[in-house]
N, C-alpha and C positions, 0 to 999 in steps of 0.2 A: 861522623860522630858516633861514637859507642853508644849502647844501652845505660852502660855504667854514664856516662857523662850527662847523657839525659836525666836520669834519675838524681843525680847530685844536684843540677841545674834546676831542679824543678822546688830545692829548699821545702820547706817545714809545711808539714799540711794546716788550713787557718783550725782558728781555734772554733767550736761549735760558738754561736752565742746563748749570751745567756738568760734562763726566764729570769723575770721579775715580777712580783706578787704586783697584783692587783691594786692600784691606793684606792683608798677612802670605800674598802669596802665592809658592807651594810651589816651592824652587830648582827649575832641572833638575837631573839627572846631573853634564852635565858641569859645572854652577858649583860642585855639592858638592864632584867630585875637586876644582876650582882653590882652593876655599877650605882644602880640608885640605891644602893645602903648606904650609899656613902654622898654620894651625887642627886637627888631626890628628882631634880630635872630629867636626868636617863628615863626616869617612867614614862614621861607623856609621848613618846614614838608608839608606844603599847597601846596607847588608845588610837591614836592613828590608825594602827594597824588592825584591831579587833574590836572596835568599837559596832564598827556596820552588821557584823556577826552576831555580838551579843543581844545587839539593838532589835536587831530581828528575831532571836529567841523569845525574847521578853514582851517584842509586842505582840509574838504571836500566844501567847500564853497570857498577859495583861490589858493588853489593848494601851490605850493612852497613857497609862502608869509606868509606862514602858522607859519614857524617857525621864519622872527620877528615880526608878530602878537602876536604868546603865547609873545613874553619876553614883551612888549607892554602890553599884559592885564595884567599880574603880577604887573605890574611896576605900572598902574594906579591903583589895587586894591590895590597895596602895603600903595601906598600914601592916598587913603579911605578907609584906616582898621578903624581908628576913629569911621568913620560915620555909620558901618556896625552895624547893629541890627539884632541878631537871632530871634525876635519875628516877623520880616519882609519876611526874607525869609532867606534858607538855602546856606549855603558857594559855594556849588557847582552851582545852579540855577544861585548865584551873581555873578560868575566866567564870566557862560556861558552869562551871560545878559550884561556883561562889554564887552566881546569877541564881542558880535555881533554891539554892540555901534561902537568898533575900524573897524569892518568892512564895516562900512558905508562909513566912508574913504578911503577905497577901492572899492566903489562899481563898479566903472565902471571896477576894475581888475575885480571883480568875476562874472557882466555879462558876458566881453569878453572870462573868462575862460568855462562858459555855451556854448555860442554860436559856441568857439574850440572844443568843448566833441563835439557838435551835426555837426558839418561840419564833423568831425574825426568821424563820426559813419562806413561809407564804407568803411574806409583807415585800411588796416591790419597790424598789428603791424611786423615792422622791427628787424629782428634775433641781429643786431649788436646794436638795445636800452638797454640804460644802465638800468637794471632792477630795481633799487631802490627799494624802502617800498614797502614790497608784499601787503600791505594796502591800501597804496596810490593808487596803479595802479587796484587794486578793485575797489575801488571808482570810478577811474576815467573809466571803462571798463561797470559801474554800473549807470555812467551816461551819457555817450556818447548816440545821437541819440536823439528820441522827447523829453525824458525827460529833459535833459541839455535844450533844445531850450524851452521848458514850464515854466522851472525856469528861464530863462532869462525875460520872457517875462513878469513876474509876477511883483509887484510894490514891492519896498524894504521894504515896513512897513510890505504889504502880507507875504512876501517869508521869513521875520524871523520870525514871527508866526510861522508858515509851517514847517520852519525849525529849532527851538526849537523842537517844537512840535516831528517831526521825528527825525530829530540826534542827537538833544540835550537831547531828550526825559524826557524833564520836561511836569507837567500837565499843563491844562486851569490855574489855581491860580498861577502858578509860574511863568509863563509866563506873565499874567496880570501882578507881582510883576516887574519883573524886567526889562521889557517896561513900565510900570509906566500910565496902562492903566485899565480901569476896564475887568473883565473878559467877559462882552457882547461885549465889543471890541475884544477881542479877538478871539470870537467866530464866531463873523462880519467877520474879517478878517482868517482866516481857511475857514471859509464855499465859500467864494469868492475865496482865493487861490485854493481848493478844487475842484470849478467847473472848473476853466480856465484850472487846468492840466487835468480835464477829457475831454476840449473840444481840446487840443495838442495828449491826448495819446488815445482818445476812453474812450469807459464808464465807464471802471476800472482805475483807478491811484493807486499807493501805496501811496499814501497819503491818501487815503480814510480810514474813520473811523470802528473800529472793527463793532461798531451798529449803528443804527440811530438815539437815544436817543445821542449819541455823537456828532453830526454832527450839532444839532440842538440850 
């Protein structure tokens, strides 16, 4: 048998096979808000998804008021899904950025709850407290003492910098986005926050930046 006859014999090479997308795969964010303008149901996966995040902003900054703050910022972000644009910033940043708006209206709760953390620093916790959120009582364990009494002390536009920045842990830009301020404000405001807790806690704050190209 030839080459040639083998090669003839050996007929058409198979065809590659072919992919196929993925089914029933998971919206993002932002298709969920585009589809609840129209579909009002698509919203409630968003709470699914960011509720435990926001819940823990809020309680670390309110304490027990925490929980009807989250329903309070759903409720406002629910009512401007409309307005929301992914090219502005991301679902969860907008969450966080609505939560801290609703807390302004509480602000004098959440100095008074600093200013209790920092009285309650010598006071040792009682055998018969009801123990609740092993979360919660971290928090509140993690800010009792000069810290609590630093963040009281700080001004309300400083302290949600500060605290985006740490518990919300969005960047300089996203913070800028959802204070509605440029990012040198932003960094005005950190760097101010910044020093006033080092001059409550001594030279070191956890708030202080990983380098100093960041601080700056």
């Amino acid at each position: 048998m030839t080459p040639t006859a083998v090669h003839r014999s050996a007929g058409p090479p198979p065809e590659p096979p072919r992919l196929r997308a993925l089914p029933d795969a998971l919206p993002s964010d932002a298709e969920l808000i585009a589809r609840s303008v129209d579909d009002p149901a698509e919203f409630a996966p968003l709470f699914d998804r960011h509720a435990a995040t926001v819940h823990r902003y809020l309680g670390r900054r309110v304490g027990e008021l925490a929980d009807d703050l989250l329903s309070e910022t759903f409720l406002i972000a629910f009512r401007r899904r409309e307005a929301y644009r992914p090219d502005h910033v991301e679902v969860r940043p907008w969450l966080l950025g609505i939560a801290t708006n609703v807390v302004h209206g509480h602000v004098r709760t959440e100095q008074r709850r600093y200013k209790t953390l920092a009285r309650a620093a010598a006071e040792p916790e009682r055998p018969g407290d009801d123990p609740g959120d092993a979360a919660g009582r971290l928090d509140a364990q993690a800010l009792r003492g000069p810290l609590a009494a630093a963040l009281a002390a700080l001004k309300p536009r400083d302290r949600d910098a500060l605290l985006l920045l740490a518990w919300g842990q969005l960047g300089y830009e996203e913070i800028a986005a959802v204070l509605d301020v440029p990012v040198g404000t932003v960094r005005s405001r950190l760097h101010r926050a910044r020093r006033q807790t080092r001059a409550v806690l001594g030279d070191v704050s956890p708030f202080d930046p990983v380098s100093e190209e960041e601080d700056r």
